[in-house]
C-alpha positions, 0 to 999 in steps of 0.5 A: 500500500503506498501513498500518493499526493491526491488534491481535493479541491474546494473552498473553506469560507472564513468572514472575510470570504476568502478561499483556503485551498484543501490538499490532503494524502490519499492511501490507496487500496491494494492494486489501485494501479491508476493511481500508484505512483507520485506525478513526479516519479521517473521509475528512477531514471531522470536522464530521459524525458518524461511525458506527461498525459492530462485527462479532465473529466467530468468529475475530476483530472488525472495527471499521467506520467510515461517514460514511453508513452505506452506504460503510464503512472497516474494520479487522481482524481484531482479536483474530485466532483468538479467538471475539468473542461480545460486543460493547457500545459505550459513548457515555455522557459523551461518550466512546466506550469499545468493550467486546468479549467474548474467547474464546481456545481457549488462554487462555480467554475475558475482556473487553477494551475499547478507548477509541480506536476499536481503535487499542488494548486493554486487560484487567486483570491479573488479568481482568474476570470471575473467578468467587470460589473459593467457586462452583467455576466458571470463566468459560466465555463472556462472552455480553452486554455492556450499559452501562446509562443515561446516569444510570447511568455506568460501570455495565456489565452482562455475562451470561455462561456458566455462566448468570450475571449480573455488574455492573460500576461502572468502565466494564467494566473489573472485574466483581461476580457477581450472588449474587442469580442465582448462589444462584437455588434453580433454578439447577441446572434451568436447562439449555444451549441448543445454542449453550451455557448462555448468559445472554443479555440484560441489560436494565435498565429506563431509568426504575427503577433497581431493575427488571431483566430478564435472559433465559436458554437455557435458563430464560426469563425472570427478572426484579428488583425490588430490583436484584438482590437477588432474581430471579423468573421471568416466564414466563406464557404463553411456550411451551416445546414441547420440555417435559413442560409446555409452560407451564412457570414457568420453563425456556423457551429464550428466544433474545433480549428487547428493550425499548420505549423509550417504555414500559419495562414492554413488552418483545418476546421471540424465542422458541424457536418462538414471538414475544412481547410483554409490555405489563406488565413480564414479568408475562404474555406474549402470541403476535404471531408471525401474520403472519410466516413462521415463529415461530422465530429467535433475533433481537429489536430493537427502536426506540430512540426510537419505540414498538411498532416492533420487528425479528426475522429468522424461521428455519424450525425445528426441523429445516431451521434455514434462513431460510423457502425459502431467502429471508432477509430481516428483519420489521418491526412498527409496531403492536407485533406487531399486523402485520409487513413483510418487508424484504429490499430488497439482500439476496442470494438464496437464501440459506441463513445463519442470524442468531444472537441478537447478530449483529443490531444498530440504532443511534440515528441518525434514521433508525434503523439496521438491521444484521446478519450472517450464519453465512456472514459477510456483513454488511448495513446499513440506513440507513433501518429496514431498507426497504434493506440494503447488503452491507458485509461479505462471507466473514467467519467466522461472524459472532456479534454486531454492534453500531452506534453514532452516535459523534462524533469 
């Protein structure tokens, strides 16, 4: 029997109002293997690196380590009976800083982030992301955590529900809304997928710090050139079947982007039915959804080092909402959508479990990583871009977002 450091998150309310974090150390029972070792753990051997796998569910985080990305040491639950609907690692100067969105049915959602892999956390005070008094919201759901580039460090970006954008410059431990977005004239149009009123994607552009791109459910696509000062919607040719219009300027239920990494201006878009890629920064988009078994899923990947090289895992919809006969499996494209392969080497069949927009994940190993987790909380990860996949988490809750990173120790 062995102990563990196992954080259960909450609040203790003194006069003042003031939040105490609560820790505490968990035994664990004989043969609890995914929750037997310390995060901090490298089976001995700190010369290699380690990579760290992040699982957010709807009741609570676990936090994996791997020496080969195959065999994985986990802790958890973190945050036990909170919904963690976001994750960001950050590695920039060195250091590894994991952030993760909370949300408590009680006290309500907020950001906490750990610099010592989840031995601890913190939140302030007074919370991450508090909506000034002059918007008459309140913070419903943090929906992405996305640190920007090295050349950028400490700047963190969270998109959050209501649909809203915030910046944060101290790492992500204090957030500024995005007025820019929040006064957007079509911002009372913009509606609620079935999962919520989500601003999903956050992706800044590595090579101008200006140029921004966000995505919506629903209301697609925007777009900043001025660092967010100003947004435009960037929609063309993106369906919207569900609309009067089904070409509409803007309004589409865009489900997940990702971003070239060699040219920034391309961009790869899942789709509320229908897959896309951009070769000019937003401005069209084009369908390179033939190919694959169904056009709808809410996941989208893409290399981080080589182009034209992008994952999605289809769903058939609207009305079944289950992977293509039962048979899950994720779909890679080489040639930017111009032909795709079906990888699903280790994955269990039949199974019936949607993969939500954040629940999937690449690292930046060579080769590249490959993870994701399903709505009937098993976990999968590739050590070699998804051609086999090994179940490295079974019977969790519905797994909501999974994060991997390369991290040194």
């Amino acid at each position: 029997m062995g102990y563990v450091s196992n954080t259960l998150w909450g609040y203790l309310r003194n006069d003042a109002g003031s939040g105490v974090k609560v820790t505490c150390r968990k035994v664990l029972p004989p043969g609890a293997d995914m929750t037997r070792l310390d995060p901090m753990a490298t089976n001995g051997d700190t010369s290699k690196t380690t990579y760290l796998l992040a699982v957010g569910t709807k009741k609570g985080l676990w936090l994996g380590t791997s020496t080969d990305r195959a065999n994985y040491s986990f802790t958890g639950p973190h945050f036990l009976m909170n919904e963690i609907p976001s994750i960001g690692i950050d590695t920039r100067n060195g250091n590894t800083r994991i952030l993760v969105g909370v949300r408590s049915e009680h006290w309500g959602p907020t950001v906490a982030h750990s610099d010592d892999l989840g031995a601890t956390w913190t939140e302030p005070e007074n919370g991450a992301i508090t909506f000034p008094a002059d918007t008459e919201a309140a913070l419903e759901r943090v929906w992405q955590l996305q640190p920007d580039t090295a050349e950028r460090p400490g700047v963190v970006w969270a998109g959050c529900e209501p649909i809203s954008v915030w910046k944060s410059t101290d790492g992500g431990e204090h957030f500024e809304l995005n007025r820019g977005l929040w006064d957007h004239p079509h911002r009372t149009e913009w509606g609620a997928g079935f999962g919520g009123a989500a601003a999903h994607t956050v992706l800044p552009s590595p090579s101008d710090p200006n140029t921004i791109h966000i995505a919506m459910s629903t209301g697609g696509v925007y777009r900043s050139t001025d660092g967010g000062e100003s947004w435009e919607p960037r929609n063309r040719g993106i369906g919207a079947d569900f609309m009067p219009d089904e070409t509409p300027e803007f309004g589409q239920c865009v489900h997940k982007v990702a971003r070239d990494a060699v040219k920034p201006e391309v961009l790869y878009a899942q789709n509320h039915g229908g897959v896309y890629r951009t070769d000019d920064n937003g401005d069209t988009w084009t369908s390179i959804a033939e190919g694959l078994p169904a056009d709808f899923g809410f996941t989208m990947m893409a290399h981080p080092r080589r182009s034209g090289t992008a994952w999605v895992v289809p769903i058939t919809a609207d009305s079944e909402r289950i992977p293509p006969g039962g048979q899950l499996a994720v779909h890679r494209t080489d040639d930017g959508g111009a032909s795709w392969t079906r990888l699903a080497e280790g994955v269990v069949e039949p199974d019936y479990n949607v993969v939500l927009r954040d629940a999937a994940s690449v690292d930046t190993a060579e080769p590249v990583g490959v993870y994701f987790g399903t709505r009937g909380g098993t976990v999968y990860a590739s050590a070699d871009e998804g051609n086999t996949f090994t179940p490295v988490l079974k019977q969790l809750p519905d797994v909501l977002c999974v994060r991997a990173a390369a991290v040194e120790l």
